[in-house]
Structures are given as structure tokens and as C-alpha cells.
N, C-alpha and C positions, 0 to 999 in steps of 0.2 A: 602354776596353773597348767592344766590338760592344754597344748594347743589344739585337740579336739571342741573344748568349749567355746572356741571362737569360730568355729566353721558354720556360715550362714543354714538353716533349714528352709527347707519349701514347701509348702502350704500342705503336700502331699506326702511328707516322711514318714507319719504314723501309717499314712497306706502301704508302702515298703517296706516297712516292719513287719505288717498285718502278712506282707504276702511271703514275706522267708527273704527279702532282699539281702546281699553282702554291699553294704556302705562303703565306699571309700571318699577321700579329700576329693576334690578334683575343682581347678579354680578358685578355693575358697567355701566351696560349699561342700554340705553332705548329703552325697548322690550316690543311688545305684550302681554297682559295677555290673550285678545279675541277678535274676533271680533263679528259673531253673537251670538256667546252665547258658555260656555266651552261644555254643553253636546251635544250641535248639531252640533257643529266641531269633538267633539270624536267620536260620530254617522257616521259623513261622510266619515273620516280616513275609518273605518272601513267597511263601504258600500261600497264608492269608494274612494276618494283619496282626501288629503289634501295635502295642501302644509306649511312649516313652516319654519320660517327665526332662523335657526342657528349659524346663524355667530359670534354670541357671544362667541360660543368656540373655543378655543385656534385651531392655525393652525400650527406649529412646524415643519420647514423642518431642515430633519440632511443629510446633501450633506459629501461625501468624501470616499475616502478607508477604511476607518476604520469604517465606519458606523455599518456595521453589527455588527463587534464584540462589540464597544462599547454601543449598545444597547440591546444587551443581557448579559449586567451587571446588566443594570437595569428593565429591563420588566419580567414581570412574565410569558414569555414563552420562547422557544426558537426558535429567530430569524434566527437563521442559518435552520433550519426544512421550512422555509419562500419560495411559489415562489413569481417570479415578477409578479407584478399585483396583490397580494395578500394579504386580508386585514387580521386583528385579534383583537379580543378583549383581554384584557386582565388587569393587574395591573401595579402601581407603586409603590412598598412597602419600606418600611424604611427599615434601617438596624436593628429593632427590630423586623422585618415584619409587622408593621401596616401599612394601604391600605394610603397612599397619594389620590393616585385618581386613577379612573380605565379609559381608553383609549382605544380607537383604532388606529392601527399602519397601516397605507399603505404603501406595500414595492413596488417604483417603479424598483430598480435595488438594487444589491447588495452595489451600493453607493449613492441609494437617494431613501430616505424612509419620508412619512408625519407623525406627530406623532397627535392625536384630543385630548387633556386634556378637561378636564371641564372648564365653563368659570371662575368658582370663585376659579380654581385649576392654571389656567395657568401660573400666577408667580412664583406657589410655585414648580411647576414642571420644570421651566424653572430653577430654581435656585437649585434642585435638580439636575440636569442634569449635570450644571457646576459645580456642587463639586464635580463630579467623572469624570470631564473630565481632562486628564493629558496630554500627549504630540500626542495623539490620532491626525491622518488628520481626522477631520471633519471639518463643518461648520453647525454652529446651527443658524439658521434663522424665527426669529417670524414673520408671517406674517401672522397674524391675521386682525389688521386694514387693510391694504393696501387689502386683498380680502373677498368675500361674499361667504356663506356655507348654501345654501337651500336643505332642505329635503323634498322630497315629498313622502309618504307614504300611504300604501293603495291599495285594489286589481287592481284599476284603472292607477297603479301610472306607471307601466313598457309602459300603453299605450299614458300617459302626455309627457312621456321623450322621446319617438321614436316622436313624434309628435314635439317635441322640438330640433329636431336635422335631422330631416327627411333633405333627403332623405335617408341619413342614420338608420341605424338599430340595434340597440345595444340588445346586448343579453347573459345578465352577471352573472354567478351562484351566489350565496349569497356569500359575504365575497370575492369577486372580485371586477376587477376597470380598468379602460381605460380611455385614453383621446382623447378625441375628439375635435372639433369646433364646437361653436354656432355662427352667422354670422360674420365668418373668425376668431374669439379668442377663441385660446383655452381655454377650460376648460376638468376638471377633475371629475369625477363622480366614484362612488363606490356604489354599491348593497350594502348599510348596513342602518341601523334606530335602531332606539329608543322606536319602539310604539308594536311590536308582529306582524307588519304587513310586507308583502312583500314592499320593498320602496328603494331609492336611496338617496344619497349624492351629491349634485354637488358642486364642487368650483372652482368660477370663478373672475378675475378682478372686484373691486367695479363698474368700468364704464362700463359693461353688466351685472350687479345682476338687478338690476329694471327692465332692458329689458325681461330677464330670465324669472323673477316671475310674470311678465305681461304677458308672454306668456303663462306659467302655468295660471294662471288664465282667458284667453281667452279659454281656451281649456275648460275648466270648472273645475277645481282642487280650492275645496276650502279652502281659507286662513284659518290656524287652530295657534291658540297661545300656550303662554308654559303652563294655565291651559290644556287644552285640552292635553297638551304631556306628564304632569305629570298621568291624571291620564288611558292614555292608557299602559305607563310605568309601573305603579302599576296593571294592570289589567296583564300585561303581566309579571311580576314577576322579572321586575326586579330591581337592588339597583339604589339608589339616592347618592350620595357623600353627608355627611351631616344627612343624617338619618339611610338608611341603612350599608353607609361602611366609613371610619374614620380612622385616624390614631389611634386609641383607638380601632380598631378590624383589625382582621386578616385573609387572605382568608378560612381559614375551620370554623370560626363560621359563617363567610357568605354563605359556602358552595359555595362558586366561587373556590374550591381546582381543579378542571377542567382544569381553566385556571392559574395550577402553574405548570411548568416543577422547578422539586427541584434538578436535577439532572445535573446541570451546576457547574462546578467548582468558575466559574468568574459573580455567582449572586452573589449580595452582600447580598441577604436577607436568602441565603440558611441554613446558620448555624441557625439561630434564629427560623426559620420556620422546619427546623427538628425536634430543640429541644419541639417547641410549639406543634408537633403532638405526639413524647415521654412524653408529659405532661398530652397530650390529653386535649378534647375540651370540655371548661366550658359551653359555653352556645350557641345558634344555632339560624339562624335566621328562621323564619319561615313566613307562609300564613294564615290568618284566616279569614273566615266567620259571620257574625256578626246579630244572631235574635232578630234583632231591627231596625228600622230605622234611629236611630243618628250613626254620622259618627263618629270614635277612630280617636285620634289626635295626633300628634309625642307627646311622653315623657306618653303619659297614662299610667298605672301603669298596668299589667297582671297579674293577678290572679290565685291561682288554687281554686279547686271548696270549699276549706274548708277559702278560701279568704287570704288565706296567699300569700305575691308578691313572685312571679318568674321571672318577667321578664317587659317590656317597646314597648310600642309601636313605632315605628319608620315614619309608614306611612299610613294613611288611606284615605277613600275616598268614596263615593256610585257611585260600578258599573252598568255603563247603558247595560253592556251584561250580567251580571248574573242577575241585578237591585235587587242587595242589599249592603248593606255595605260591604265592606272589608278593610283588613288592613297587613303588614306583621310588626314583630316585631322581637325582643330576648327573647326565656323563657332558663330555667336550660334545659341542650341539656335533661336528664333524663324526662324532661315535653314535649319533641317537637315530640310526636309522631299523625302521620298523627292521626285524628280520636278524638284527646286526645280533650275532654270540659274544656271549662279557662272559667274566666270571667273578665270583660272589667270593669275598674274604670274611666267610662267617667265624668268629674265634681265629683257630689255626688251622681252618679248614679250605681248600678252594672250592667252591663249588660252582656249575655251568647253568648257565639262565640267557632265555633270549628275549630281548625286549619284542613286547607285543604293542599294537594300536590301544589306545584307552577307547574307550572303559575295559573293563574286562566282564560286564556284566550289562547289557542293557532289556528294559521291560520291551521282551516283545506285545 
């Protein structure tokens, strides 16, 4: 058998066909890589607005009384600090504190909250979930296949989505969310994204996603794949599950320590993550700049200037807003000072790169 026949589809695959998209695996499912091209989709994100089928990641609803408190066991903030309507980024760390996967949490009431894991996170977080659930009222509900998760991003993106709900008028500060209807079904939307850009989240029943994203794309919002997402991601600084953050790191060498409240009795990762900041922090992730052309690739080897390794690169890429290479990685935290010159063990090649402050791209 194809192990292509086993890869999940999403509500919206025939519209990726329709549009000339190149399909690849990714997670288990079959998604976009591109359609007219990765750097002229990351261009129009940023000019004006793309639109991109996320439905691949996990959709996590936890219904009940106990919700709140049972999920400020496990997230790395505190959800009781939460209003309704209110989203957050944040983690899911083991009880050794290493990162599971990082997420955003929609709280619509104190007893119904959405949780977004990654797509190639969603099992392991679902099954995280149920090992600390004990005689807790909740109801843990995956409903990932059954709906569709588009993100449109971009400075254009606030005027695609009024236009897609018109005569309606939505008007949602960052990290907020409401629901509304699109012709008479409801759906759910949240000001949040993935790219550095101003942009929203919608999620809606599979049998209105292609209507949705057809409308988006009447409007003129062009279709953008997950090259295009990765490397607006990396321009805007932030981690990838998989390269930048891992169960093998912790939130203070990724410097996500922001989004840790340690100060909850009923985390479970509190003790571990005490003791890891009384240890203090081996090594730190960082941003760097690259005077060269060739792009650093996860696992390259980072250099200091007398060529002894320090550290690995996690991600790289050539940015079409700076238009040059870049990459973030891990050096010896003692090597991670803005400013500091490494060099790059691309192939058999050295190449010179100075770490810059993150992001490398922010919405003026």
C-alpha cells in the first residue's frame, strides 16, 4: 500500500489542487508546501495578507468545572490570571521541565477552554493530558478532523476577515477571540498567528472551511504554504518544536522563561524548573546573521572564532526582509552575547555569522 494513502486530508485539499499547490507529508497529513512560489507568498504575508490552511494542528477542547484548575497543572502559565475571550501562548513541560510542545490556550469561560498543540505534538499531548487527569469534571474533546483552522496573516488580514463576516465588524486586540457566524455557522476566530504579522485564526465546521477560504481568496488574500510559514516564523524569531524546543530543553535556554509562571503550587514541572534555574543555564538559544550567501541548516556545528564547537544550529533560512541569510541556534550561554562573531560549519565550508537580538523582523 501507498504510504501516501494513509496521510490524513483537510476539509480544504481539493481547494490546493484547484489552486496548483505542491503537497507534501508533513505530520501525518497532506498539506501545502506552496503554491506560487515560498518567497513570493512570504513577500505577500508581509505586503498584504496571505492566507494558510492550518488545520493540521491539534484542536483540544477541555469542557467542565474543573477546567481551569486542571489546566494550570499543566501549562506554563497561570490560567486562573486568564479572561474569557482570552488567548496565551505558552508551554507543556514534563515533569523534568523539558518543552513537550508549546501551544496556545483559548479561554472561552471558566469551564470551556481550546487548547492548539502542534500537529506532530497532538498525541503526545493528548496523552499527556490524560495522565494527570484524575477524578477532575472535565471533558477532553479532540476535535481536530471533524473542524478546519485557517490563518490569515498580514497587514491586510484584519480587512479579509471584516469582509468575510460583513456586515459585521470585528475588532480584537492581540491574544483575544469571539465567535461569530459565517453564512448562519458559527465559527471561532482569535487575533493570534505564527508569522510576526498582525493576522487571525479562524475555526470552523469542515462543511464551511472551503467556503471560507474561497472567500478569502476572492477578496484577494493569497494562498501561502508551510514553506512560506516556516520561514516568516524564523524571521520573526520564533521556536519550531523539533528544532528550536524539545523535550531535551527547557524554557530558560530557549528563553521562552516569559511565558513560565513558577509560582503555582499544582504545576507539576515547578520543582524541576526551580532546581534548573539554581543550576543555572548551560546553554541559550540564540539569532544570527550570516556573511555569506549559503543558508546554515538544523544540526550545523557553531563555532567560535578559534574554531572550537560551542554549539548547533537549529534553523535557518535566507531572509527576503533583511535578504540575507539567517539562522537561530544553541551556543555555551557564555558565547550568546548579542554582537559576539561564531562561525558556521556549513558542509566543508567555515563560514562567519554574528549573533543578532531576536527577532529579526518585527511589525512596525
Amino acid at each position: 500500500m501507498n504510504v501516501q494513502e494513509n496521510l490524513k486530508l483537510t476539509s480544504l485539499y481539493q481547494e490546493h489542487l484547484n489552486s496548483n499547490a505542491k503537497m507534501v507529508d508533513f505530520a501525518g497529513w497532506k498539506m501545502p508546501i506552496q503554491y506560487e512560489g515560498i518567497l513570493a507568498e512570504t513577500k505577500s504575508v508581509r505586503a498584504t495578507a496571505g492566507a494558510f490552511d492550518v488545520s493540521h494542528m491539534g484542536r483540544v477542547k477541555i469542557t467542565g468545572t474543573d477546567a481551569e484548575t486542571f489546566l494550570n497543572k499543566i501549562t506554563s502559565f497561570d490560567t486562573k490570571s486568564m479572561d474569557d475571550y482570552q488567548a496565551k501562548y505558552g508551554l507543556v513541560c514534563n515533569e523534568a521541565g523539558g518543552i513537550i510542545d508549546d501551544i496556545i490556550l483559548y479561554r472561552k469561560s471558566q469551564e470551556d477552554y481550546l487548547l492548539i498543540p502542534n500537529a506532530s505534538n497532538t498525541t503526545e499531548v493528548l496523552n499527556w493530558i490524560y495522565k494527570f487527569k484524575t477524578n477532575e469534571d472535565i471533558e477532553i474533546q479532540n476535535v481536530t478532523e471533524s473542524t478546519t483552522m485557517i490563518s490569515i496573516q498580514g497587514p491586510s488580514s484584519e480587512d479579509a476577515l471584516n469582509d468575510l463576516v460583513a456586515p459585521e465588524k470585528i475588532e480584537l486586540k492581540r491574544f483575544r477571540s469571539t465567535n461569530t457566524q459565517y453564512q448562519g455557522d458559527d465559527i471561532f476566530i482569535g487575533r493570534t498567528g505564527y508569522t510576526g504579522e498582525n493576522g487571525f485564526e479562524i475555526v470552523s465546521q469542515n462543511k464551511i472551511g472551503p467556503a471560507i477560504w474561497n472567500h478569502l481568496l476572492q477578496f484577494g488574500v493569497k494562498p501561502a504554504g508551510l514553506g512560506s510559514r516556516d520561514i516568516l516564523r524564523l524571521e520573526a524569531g520564533l521556536p519550531l518544536h523539533g528544532n528550536e524546543i524539545s523535550k531535551d530543553i527547557n524554557p530558560y535556554q530557549a528563553n521562552l522563561q516569559r511565558f513560565v509562571t513558577i509560582e503555582r503550587d499544582e504545576y507539576i514541572a515547578k520543582a524541576s524548573l526551580q532546581k534548573i534555574i539554581e543550576k543555572g543555564i548551560d546553554i541559550s538559544l540564540i539569532g544570527f546573521k550570516v556573511f555569506d550567501r549559503i543558508i546554515p541548516r538544523h544540526h550545523n556545528k557553531i563555532l567560535n572564532k578559534s574554531n572550537e564547537e560551542i554549539g548547533y544550529v537549529t534553523s535557518g533560512s535566507y531572509s527576503p526582509h533583511l535578504d540575507m541569510s539567517i539562522g537561530m541556534g544553541y551556543v555555551q550561554t557564555n558565547e550568546s552575547s548579542v554582537a559576539n562573531k561564531v562561525n558556521l560549519q556549513i558542509r566543508n565550508k567555515i563560514v562567519e555569522a554574528e549573533i543578532i537580538k531576536l527577532p529579526f523582523y518585527k511589525r512596525s
